[in-house]
N, C-alpha and C positions, 0 to 999 in steps of 0.2 A: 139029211140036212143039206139044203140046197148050198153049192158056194159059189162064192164072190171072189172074180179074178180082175184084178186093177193091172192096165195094161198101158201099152203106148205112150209111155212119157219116160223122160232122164230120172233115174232112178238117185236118190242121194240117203243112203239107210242111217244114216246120223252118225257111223263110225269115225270119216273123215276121212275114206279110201277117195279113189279116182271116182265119180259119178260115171252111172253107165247105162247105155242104150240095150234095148233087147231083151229086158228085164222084165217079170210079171212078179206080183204077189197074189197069193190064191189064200184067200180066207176063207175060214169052216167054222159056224161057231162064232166064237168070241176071239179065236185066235188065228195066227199066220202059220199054214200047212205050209207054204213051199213058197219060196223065193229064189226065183234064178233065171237060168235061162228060157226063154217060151218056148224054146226048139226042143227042149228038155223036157217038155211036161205034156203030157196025153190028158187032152181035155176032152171030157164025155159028151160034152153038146148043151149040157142041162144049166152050166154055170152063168149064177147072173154075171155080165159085162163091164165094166166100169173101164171108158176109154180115156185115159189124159189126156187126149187129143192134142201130142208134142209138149205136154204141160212138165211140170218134177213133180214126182211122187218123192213124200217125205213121212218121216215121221210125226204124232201128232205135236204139236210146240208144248212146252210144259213152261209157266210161270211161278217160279218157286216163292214171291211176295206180293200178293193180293189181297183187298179187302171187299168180300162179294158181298155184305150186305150193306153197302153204302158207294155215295158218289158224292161229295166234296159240294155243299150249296149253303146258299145263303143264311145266316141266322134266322133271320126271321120266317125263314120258310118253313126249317126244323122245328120251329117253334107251333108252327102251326098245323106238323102232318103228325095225324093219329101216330101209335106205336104199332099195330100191325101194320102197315100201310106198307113198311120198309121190308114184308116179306115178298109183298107182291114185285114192289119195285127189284129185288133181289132174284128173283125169276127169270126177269128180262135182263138183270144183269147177265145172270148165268146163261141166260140160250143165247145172247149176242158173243160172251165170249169165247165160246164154243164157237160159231159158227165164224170165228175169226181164226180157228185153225187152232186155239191152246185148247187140250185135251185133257191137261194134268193143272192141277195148283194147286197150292200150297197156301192156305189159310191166315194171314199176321195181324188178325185177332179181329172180331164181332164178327161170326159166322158160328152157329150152335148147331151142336148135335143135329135135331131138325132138320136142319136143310139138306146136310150132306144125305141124309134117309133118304128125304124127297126125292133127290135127284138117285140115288139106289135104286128106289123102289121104282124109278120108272114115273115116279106120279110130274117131274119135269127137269127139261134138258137141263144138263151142263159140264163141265167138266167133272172127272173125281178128283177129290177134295182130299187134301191133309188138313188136319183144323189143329188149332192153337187155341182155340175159343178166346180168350181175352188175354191183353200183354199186361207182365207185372209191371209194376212203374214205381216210386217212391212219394212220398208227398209232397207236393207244390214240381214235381218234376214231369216229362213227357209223357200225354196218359192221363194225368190228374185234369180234369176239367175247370178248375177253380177257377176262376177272373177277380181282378179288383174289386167288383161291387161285393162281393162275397157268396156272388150265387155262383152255384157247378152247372157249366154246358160242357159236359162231355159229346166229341163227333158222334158216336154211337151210348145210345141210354146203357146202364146197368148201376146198380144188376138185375135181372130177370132171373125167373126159374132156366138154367140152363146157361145162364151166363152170369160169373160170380165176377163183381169189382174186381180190378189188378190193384188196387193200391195199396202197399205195404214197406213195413219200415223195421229194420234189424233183423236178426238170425232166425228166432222164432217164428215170426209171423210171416218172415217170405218164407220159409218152410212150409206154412200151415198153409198160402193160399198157394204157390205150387200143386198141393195134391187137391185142393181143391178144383182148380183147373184140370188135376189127371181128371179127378171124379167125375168132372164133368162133358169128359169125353178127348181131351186133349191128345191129340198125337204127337207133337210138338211142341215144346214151351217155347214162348214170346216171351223175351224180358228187355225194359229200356235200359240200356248199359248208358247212356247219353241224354242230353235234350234233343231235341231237333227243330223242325224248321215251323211247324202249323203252332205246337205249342205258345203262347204267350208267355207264359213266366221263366222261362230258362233258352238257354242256344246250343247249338250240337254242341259246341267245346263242353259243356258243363260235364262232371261226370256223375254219374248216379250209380246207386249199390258200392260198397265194398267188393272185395275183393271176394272176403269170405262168406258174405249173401252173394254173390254169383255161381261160387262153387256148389254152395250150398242147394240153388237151383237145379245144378246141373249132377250131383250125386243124386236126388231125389227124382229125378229123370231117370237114370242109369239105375235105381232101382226099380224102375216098371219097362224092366225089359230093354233097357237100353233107348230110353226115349228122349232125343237130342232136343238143344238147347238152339233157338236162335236169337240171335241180338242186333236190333236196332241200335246199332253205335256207328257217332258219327265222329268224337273228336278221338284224338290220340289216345290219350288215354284211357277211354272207356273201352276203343277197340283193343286196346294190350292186354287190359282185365277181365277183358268179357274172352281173351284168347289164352289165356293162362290158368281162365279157371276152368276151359275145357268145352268153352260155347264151341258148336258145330257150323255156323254159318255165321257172318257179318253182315248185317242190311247196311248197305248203303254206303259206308269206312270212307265217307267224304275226306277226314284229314288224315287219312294214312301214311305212317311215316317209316322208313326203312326199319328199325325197329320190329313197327308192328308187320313190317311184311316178313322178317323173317321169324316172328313168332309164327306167323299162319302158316308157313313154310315147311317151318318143322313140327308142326299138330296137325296140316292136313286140312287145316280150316277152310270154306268155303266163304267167297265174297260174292254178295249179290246186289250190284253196284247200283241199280232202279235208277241209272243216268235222268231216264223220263220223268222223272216226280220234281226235282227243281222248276225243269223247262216246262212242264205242266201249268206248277203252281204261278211262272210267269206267263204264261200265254193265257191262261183262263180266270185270271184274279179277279178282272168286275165282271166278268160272267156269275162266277161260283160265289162272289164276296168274299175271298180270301181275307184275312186279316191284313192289317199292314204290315204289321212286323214280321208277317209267313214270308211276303214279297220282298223285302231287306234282305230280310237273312236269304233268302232265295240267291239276289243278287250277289251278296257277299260270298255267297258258298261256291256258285257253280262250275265256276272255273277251276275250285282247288278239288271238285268232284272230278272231273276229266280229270286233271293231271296224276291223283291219285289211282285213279281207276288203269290209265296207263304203265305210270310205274307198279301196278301191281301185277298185270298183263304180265308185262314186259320180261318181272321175276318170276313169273311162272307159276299163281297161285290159284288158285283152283276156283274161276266164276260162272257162276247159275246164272241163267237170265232170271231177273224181276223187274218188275215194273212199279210195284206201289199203287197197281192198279184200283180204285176208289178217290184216290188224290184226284188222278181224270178219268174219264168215261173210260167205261170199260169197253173192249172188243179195241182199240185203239191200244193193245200190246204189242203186238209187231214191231212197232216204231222203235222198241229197244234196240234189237237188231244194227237198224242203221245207226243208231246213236252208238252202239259199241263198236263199228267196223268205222264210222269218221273219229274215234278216239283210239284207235290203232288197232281193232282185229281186224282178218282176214274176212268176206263175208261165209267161209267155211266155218271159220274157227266162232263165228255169233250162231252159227245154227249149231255147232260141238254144244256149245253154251247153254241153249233153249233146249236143247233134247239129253243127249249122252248125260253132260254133264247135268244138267239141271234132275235128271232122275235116279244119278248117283246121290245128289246131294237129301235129295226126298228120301234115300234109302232104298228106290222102288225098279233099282237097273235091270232088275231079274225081270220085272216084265212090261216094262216101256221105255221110251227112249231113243232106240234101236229100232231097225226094220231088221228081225230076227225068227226063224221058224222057231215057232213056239211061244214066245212073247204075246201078249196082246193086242189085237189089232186096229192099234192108233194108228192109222195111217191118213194123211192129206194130199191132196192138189192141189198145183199152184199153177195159173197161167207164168209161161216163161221159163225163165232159169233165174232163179233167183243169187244165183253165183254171180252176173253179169249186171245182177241191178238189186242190191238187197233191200234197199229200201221199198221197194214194190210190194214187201210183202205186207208194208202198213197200210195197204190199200185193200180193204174187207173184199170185195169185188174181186180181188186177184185170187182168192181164197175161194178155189172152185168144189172143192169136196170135203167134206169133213167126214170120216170114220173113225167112231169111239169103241174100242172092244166089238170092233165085228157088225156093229151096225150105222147104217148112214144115217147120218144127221143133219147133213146139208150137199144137196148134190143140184150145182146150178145147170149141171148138163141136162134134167131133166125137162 
């Protein structure tokens, strides 16, 4: 098996040591043989090359809140595109977002079984997938498509074979569609602890589920193997219940209040703060036709999103990069990054975020994340140092390599 040695660039393996010059990775396979010194390593002659040419090799980015079968557009356009249509258009989401350097995501809800195969099998690019299949929601709450007139537009149709409705209400029934979702292939549950912003009929403060329908979620999780819980909660309260009954991850914890940081504090919870998705929703609103009330609450939120997402920094609690990627175009992930280092990270500490951390919080640090012999070989190039200007990396074009488990997927050197 012929291998592949990634050379010539500032090495940054997502640990968060000192970055270092002189450095090779030698891939074999699907995985990382040897990383270290070049002066250290007897190459046969036979190895294909891959020069950084002074670029940083990195780990591949890993987006832990995504929605890959959708992109945020007008009613009346939804209204008019066939139901398969949005697998093709999902295709090109997936091989843009890949070729933007995320390698990993994690699913928050309308992505089926299906797709994640497709992209298995080889039959088309994209990152690997955690999937959620569909988020629970409550009735008339985030998630329920209902409108005034009395008809339901939900963003993404269901149910479909493979994709079973989120909507449920009381002990039982959020039980019943929990396993319904395992059934259908879930690796992770999706549940709205909250309203939020695209909704019409409720606002982040609102709170949704009990206390004891959250737990309830999250015990039926933890009987299939320990399958963690994540929550879209944005106001205080929903974040405190959705953190007490044992959820694994926060989307978004817009009104975070000490409180709730030191419940995440002492559970360990992870926050995945999708800064992008507010400023999204305000930059693309008559492009995409966002609602009006999306664009309000947008404005009203954004600021108490930054200051939240700081003070939670600040305490020490544990964040994954996401994005909410679907809200805007996809491959336009990156941009997290700099949005979390002008709201006080270090631009180290937003790449900890997007790899180490972001693949601890998937579960999946045994084999990505890290530039590690033996792990998997997600690894990227990026013209520059991305230490020096972190925002560059939201520029696709700076995203010169892309290698998924061992094989290139985009290589502009060529």
């Amino acid at each position: 098996m012929t291998k592949t040695i990634v050379k010539n660039g500032l090495l940054i393996d997502g640990n968060g040591g000192e970055p270092k010059d002189g450095q090779i990775i030698v891939v074999e396979g699907e995985r990382i043989v040897y990383i270290g010194d070049e002066a250290s390593y007897t190459a046969s002659g036979d190895e294909t090359i891959i020069d950084a040419a002074g670029g940083t090799i990195l780990p591949g980015f890993i987006d832990t809140h995504v929605h890959m079968m959708m992109e945020f557009s007008p009613v009346q356009e939804r209204l008019a595109t066939p139901f398969s249509f949005m697998y093709y258009k999902a295709a090109q989401y997936l091989k843009t977002t890949l070729e933007a350097g995320i390698t990993s995501v994690r699913d928050a809800l309308g992505t089926d079984l299906g797709v994640k195969k497709a992209v298995e099998d080889g039959l088309i690019p994209g990152p690997r997938m955690q999937l959620s299949i569909n988020a629970l929601t409550i009735t008339g709450g985030h998630g329920d498509g209902y409108t005034v007139s009395g008809n339901v537009l939900d963003i993404l149709p269901s149910p479909y074979p493979g994709m079973p409705n989120g909507v449920c209400d009381g002990i039982e029934e959020v039980r019943k569609k929990t396993r319904e979702m395992l059934r259908a292939g879930a690796e992770v549950i999706k549940v709205h602890a909250t309203g939020g912003v695209l909704s019409a009929t409720d606002h982040p403060e609102f709170t949704q589920f009990s206390l004891e329908e959250l737990k309830v979620i999250v015990e039926e999780g933890r009987f299939r193997k320990g399958v963690k819980v994540m929550a879209h909660a944005q106001g205080a309260e929903g974040i405190k219940n959705a953190v007490r009954a044992g959820v694994h991850s926060i989307e978004h914890g817009i009104f975070i209040d000490d409180e709730a940081i030191e419940l995440m504090l002492e559970n360990g919870t992870f926050l995945v703060p999708t800064l992008l998705a507010p400023v999204a929703v305000l930059e693309t609103a008559a492009e995409t036709g966002m609602p009006d009330t999306a664009v309000q609450k947008s404005k009203e939120v954004i600021h108490h999103h930054i200051e939240s997402f700081a003070k939670a920094h600040k305490a020490g609690v544990k964040i994954a990069m996401g994005t909410d990627a679907g809200v805007m175009k996809h491959g336009t992930n990156l941009r997290e990054l700099g949005l979390m280092a002008d709201a006080g990270m270090t631009p180290m500490e937003a790449i900890i975020a997007s790899t180490k951390t972001a693949a601890e919080c998937l579960g999946w640090e045994q084999q990505v994340g890290t530039l590690e012999t033996g792990k998997l070989a997600d690894i990227i190039v990026v013209k520059g140092n991305p230490l020096e200007d972190i925002h560059s990396l939201a520029e696709n074009s700076n995203i010169q390599v892309v290698i998924k488990g061992g094989k290139v997927e985009k290589d502009l050197f060529v």
